[in-house]
C-alpha positions in Angstrom: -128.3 42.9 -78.3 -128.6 40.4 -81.0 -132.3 40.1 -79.9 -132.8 44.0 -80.6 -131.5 43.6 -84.0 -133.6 41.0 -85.4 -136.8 42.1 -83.9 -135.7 45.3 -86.2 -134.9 43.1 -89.5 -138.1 41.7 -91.8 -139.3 38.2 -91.8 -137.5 36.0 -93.4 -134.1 37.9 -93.6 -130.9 35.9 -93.2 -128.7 36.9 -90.2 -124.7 38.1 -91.2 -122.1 35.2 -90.9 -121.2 34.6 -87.3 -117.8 36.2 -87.5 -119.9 39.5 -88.8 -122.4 39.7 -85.9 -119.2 39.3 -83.5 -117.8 42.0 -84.9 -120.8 43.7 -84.8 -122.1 43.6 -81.2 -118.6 43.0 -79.8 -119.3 39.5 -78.5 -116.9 36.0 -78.9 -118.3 33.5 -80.9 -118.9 31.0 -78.0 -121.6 33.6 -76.5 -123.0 34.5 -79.8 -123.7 31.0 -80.7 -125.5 30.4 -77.3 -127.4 33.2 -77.7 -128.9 32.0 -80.9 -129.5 29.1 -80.1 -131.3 30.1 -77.4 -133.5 32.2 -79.9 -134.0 29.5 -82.0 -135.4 27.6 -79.8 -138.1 30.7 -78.4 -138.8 30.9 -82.4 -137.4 34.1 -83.3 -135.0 32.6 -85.2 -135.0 29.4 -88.1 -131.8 27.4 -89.4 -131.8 25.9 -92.4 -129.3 23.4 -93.1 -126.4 24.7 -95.0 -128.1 27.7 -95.9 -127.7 29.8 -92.6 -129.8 31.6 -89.8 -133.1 33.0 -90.7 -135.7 35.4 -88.8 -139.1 33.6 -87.5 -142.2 35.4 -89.2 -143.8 35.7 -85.9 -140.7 36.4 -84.3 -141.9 34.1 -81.4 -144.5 32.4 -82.2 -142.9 29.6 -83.7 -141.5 27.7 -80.8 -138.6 24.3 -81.4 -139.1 21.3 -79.3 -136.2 21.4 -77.0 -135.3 17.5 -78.4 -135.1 19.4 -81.3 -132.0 21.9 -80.0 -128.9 19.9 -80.3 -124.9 20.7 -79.9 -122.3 19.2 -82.3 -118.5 18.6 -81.5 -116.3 17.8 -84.2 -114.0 14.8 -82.9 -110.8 14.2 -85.3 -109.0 11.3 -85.3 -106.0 9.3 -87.2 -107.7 6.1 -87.3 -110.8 5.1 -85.3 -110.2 1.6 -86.3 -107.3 1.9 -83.8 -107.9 0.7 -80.4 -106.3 3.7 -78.8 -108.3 6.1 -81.2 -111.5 4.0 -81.0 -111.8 4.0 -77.3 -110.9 7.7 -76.9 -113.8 8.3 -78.9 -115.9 6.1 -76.7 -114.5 8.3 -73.6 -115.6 11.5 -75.5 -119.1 9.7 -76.5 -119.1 8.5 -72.8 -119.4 12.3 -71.5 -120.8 13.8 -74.4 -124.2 11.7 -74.4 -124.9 12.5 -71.0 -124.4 16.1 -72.0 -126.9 15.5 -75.0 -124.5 16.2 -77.2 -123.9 14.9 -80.9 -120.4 13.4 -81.5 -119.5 13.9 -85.3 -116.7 11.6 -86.2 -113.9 12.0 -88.7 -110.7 10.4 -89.9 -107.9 11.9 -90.6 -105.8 8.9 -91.9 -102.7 11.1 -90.9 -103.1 13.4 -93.8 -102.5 16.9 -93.6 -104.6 18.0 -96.2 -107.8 15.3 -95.0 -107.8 17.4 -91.6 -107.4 20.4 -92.9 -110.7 19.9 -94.9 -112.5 18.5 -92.6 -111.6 21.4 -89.9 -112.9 24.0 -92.2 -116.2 22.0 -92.8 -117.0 21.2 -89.3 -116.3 25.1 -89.0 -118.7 25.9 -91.7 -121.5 23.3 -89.9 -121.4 25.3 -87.1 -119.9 23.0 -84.1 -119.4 24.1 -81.4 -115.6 22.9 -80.4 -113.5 20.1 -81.5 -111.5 17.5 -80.2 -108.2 16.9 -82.0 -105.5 14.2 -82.2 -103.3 16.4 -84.3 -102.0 14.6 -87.3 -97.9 14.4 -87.3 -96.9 17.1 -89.9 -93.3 17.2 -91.3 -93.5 20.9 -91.3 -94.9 22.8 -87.7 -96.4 25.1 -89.7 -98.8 23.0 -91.6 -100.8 22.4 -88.6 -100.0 25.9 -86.8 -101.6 28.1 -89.7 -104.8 25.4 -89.6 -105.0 25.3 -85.7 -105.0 29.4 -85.7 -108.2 29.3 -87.9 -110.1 27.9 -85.2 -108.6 30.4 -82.7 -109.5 33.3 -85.1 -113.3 31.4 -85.5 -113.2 31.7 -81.5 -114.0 27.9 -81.6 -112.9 25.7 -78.5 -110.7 23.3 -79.0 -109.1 20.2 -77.3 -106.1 18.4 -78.4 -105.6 14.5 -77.3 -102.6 12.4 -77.1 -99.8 15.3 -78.2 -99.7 18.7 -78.9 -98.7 21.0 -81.6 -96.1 23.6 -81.5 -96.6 27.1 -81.6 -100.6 26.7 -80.0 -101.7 27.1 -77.2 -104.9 24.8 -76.5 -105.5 22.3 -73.5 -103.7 19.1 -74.4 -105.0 15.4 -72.3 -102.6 12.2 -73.3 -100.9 9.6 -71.3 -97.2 10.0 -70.1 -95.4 8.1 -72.6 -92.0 8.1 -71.0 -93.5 6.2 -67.6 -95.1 4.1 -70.0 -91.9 2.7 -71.6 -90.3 2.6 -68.1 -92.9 1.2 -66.3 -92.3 -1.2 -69.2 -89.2 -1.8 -69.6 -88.6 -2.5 -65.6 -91.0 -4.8 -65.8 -88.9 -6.9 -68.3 -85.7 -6.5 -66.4 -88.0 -7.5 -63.0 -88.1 -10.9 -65.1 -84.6 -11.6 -65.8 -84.9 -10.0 -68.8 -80.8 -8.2 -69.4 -80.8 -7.8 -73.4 -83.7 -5.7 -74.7 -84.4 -3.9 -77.6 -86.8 -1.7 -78.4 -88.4 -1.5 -81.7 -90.9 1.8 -82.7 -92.4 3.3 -85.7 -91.8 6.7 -87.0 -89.4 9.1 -85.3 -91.5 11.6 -83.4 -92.0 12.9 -80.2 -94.1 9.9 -78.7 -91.8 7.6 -80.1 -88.7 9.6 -78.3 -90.7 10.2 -75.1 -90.7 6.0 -75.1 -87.1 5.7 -75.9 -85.9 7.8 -73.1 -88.3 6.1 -70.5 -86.6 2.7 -71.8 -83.3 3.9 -71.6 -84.1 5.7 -68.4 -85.0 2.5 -66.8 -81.9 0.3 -68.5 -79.8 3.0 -66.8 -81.2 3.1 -63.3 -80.5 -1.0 -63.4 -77.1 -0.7 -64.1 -77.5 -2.3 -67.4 -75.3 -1.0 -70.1 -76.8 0.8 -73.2 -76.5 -1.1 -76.3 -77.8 1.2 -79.3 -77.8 -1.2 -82.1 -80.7 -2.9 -80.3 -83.1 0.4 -80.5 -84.7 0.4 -83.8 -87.0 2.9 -85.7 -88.8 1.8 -88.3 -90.1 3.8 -91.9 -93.6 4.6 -92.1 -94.0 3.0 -95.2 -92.7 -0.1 -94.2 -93.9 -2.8 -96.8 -94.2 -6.1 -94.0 -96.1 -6.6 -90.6 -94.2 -3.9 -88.5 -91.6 -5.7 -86.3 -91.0 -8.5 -88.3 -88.3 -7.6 -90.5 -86.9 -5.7 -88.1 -87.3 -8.8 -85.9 -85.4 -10.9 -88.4 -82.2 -8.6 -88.7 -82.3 -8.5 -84.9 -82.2 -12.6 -84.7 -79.9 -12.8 -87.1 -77.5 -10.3 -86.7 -74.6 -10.0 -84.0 -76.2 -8.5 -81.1 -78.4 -10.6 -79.8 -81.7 -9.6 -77.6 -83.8 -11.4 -75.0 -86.5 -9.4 -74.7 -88.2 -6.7 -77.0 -89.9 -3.5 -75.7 -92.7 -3.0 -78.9 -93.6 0.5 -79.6 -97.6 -0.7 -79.8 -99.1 -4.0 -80.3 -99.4 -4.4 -83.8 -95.2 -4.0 -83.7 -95.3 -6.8 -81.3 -97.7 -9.2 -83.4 -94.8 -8.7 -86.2 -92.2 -9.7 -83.8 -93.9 -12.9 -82.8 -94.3 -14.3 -86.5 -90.2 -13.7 -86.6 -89.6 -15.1 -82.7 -91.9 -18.2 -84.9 -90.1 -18.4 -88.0 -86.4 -18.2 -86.4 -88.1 -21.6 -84.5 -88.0 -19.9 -80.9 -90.1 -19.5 -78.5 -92.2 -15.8 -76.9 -91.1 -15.3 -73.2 -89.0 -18.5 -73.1 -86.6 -17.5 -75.0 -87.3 -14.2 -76.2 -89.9 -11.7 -74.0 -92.1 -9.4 -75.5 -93.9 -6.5 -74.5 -96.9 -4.2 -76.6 -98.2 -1.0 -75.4 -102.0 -0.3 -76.0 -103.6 -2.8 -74.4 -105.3 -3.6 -77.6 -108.0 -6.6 -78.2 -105.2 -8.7 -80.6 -103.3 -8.9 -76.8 -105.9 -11.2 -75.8 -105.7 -13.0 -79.2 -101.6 -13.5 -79.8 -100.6 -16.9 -78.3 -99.6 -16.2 -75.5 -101.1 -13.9 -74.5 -99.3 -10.5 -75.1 -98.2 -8.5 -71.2 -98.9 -4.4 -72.6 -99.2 -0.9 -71.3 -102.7 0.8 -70.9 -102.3 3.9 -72.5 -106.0 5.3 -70.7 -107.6 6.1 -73.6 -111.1 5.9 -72.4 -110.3 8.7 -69.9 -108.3 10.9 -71.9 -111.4 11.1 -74.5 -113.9 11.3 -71.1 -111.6 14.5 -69.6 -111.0 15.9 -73.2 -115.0 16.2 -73.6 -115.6 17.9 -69.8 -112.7 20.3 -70.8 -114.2 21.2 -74.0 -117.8 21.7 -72.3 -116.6 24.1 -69.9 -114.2 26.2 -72.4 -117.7 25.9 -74.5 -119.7 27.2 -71.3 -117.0 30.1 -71.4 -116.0 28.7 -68.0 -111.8 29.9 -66.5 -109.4 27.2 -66.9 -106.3 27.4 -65.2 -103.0 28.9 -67.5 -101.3 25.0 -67.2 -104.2 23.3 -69.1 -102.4 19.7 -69.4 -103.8 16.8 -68.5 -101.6 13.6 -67.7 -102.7 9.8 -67.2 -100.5 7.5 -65.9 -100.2 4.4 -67.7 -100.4 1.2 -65.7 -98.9 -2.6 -66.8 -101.4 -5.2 -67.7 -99.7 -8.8 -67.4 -100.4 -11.6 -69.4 -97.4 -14.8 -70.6 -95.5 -13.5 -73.1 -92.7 -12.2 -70.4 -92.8 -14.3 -67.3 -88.7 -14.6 -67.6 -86.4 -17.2 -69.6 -85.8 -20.1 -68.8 -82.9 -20.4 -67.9 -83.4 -17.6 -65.8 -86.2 -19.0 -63.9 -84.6 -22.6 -63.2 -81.3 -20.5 -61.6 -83.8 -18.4 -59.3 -85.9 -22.2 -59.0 
């Protein structure tokens, strides 16, 4: 259909916005977009870069080298200097270059208002789907009014790590509860009796974390302490963990071992373990989650949880591709990793546990 029309329309003249023509012949916006690229490429149709789509003069006879045809994703992101953001985006890269597909890249820095704008201009660049780690809004309905635009634009999309209330879209993250008790029994598996747990902001991941470490403190018989869970303010002035850290060593309650929300929590609790003149694992345990490169850096080495980033950005691309290719997906579109432990020295047990169990 869209073939009849512009072989009907003069040289030259500049096809209807995209939501018009699917209006027009009845047609979603994934299938119209194929189809014009498609003619693009046999040269009845020309794009020009943010202009819009134009009909060939020979209607044919001006034919696009096929290196010359390429598909965009948007891929949105809170931070890509992250490690968990950073390899997501290799995972997506990962299946998106062997699709020949161009990855464009953008940071949201957890702003509202930066995703926002850069939603509606990918929109406007014509990709063809995005993948999302939604940005944490205080109100639901800051993201659920942005999130329907894309639904109305009939462009795919993919959210990573967590979801958004209210939308309905496939989601791929990493099960955050098992993480934090996969975590947390591997502390107690050392000796460990006295954790805390330390996060940042109060949100669904951080929650989802909490419960698997009070899950696994329950299922050990060990008593729940509150005062040694600990959730920090996002605009915390210091290293995260280390003031926290401090009031912990200091205070009444005292702790053996610390569960840290990420890694960068758990570098702030080892300049405090430092300060207070003690020593990481000895006296005081400590385990990240993220896996991240400062793990192999931290002396010792930090013990954290993989969170499977690489393969949450790696399914999040061949969903998108085949919701892209207009291909069924099932109704339960979620996608769940399961984090694993990787070991290092900074909880091999105190010591005074260890020379009881020598």
């Amino acid at each position: 259909m869209l073939k009849e029309k512009i072989e009907s329309m003069p040289p030259n003249a500049k096809l209807d916005s995209r939501p018009s023509l699917c209006v027009e012949l009845e047609t979603t916006r994934t299938t119209l977009d194929k189809a014009v690229a498609e003619l693009v490429y046999e040269g009845f149709l020309y794009s020009v870069k943010g202009s819009g789509t134009y009909v060939t003069e020979g209607k044919g006879g001006i034919k696009v080298d096929v290196k010359e045809r390429v598909e965009n994703w948007g891929v949105i992101v809170p931070n890509v200097m992250d490690r968990i953001y950073y390899s997501l985006v290799r995972g997506v890269e990962n299946a998106a270059q062997a699709d020949s597909v161009n990855v464009i890249l953008c940071n949201s820095d957890s702003d509202v208002e930066k995703q926002k704008q850069y939603i509606r201009r990918l929109i406007a660049s014509g990709v063809s789907g995005f993948i999302i780690v939604p940005v944490i809004a205080k109100r639901s309905e800051e993201n659920c009014e942005l999130y329907r635009q894309l639904t109305d634009a009939h462009i795919p999309f993919v959210f990573c790590n967590r979801s958004v209330d209210g939308i309905t879209a496939p989601v791929i993250t990493s099960n955050d509860f098992y993480g934090a008790y996969i975590a947390v029994k591997h502390l107690i598996s050392k000796g460990y009796r006295r954790i805390a747990y330390i996060s940042k902001t109060k949100y669904k991941t951080s929650i989802d974390r909490c419960q698997g470490y009070l899950s696994a403190l329950i299922e050990a018989g060990i008593g729940i302490n509150r005062r040694l869970i600990f959730i920090e303010e996002e605009d915390s002035p210091s290293l995260r963990g280390y003031e926290t850290m401090k009031k912990l060593l200091n205070g009444k309650v005292q702790s053996d071992a610390v569960f840290c929300f990420n890694d960068r929590i758990a570098q702030g609790v080892y300049m405090a373990v430092r300060e207070a003149g003690l020593k990481i694992s000895d006296d005081i345990g400590v385990i990240g989650y993220d896996d991240s490169e400062v793990c192999q850096l931290m002396e010792p080495r930090l013990s954290s949880v993989s969170y499977k980033s690489i393969e949450i950005g790696e399914t999040a691309a061949r969903i998108l591709r085949k919701m892209i290719n207009g291909e069924p997906l099932s109704e339960f579109e979620y996608y769940l990793f399961q984090p694993e432990i990787v070991e290092r020295e900074s909880c091999k047990g105190p010591v005074i546990w260890s020379e009881q169990a020598g």
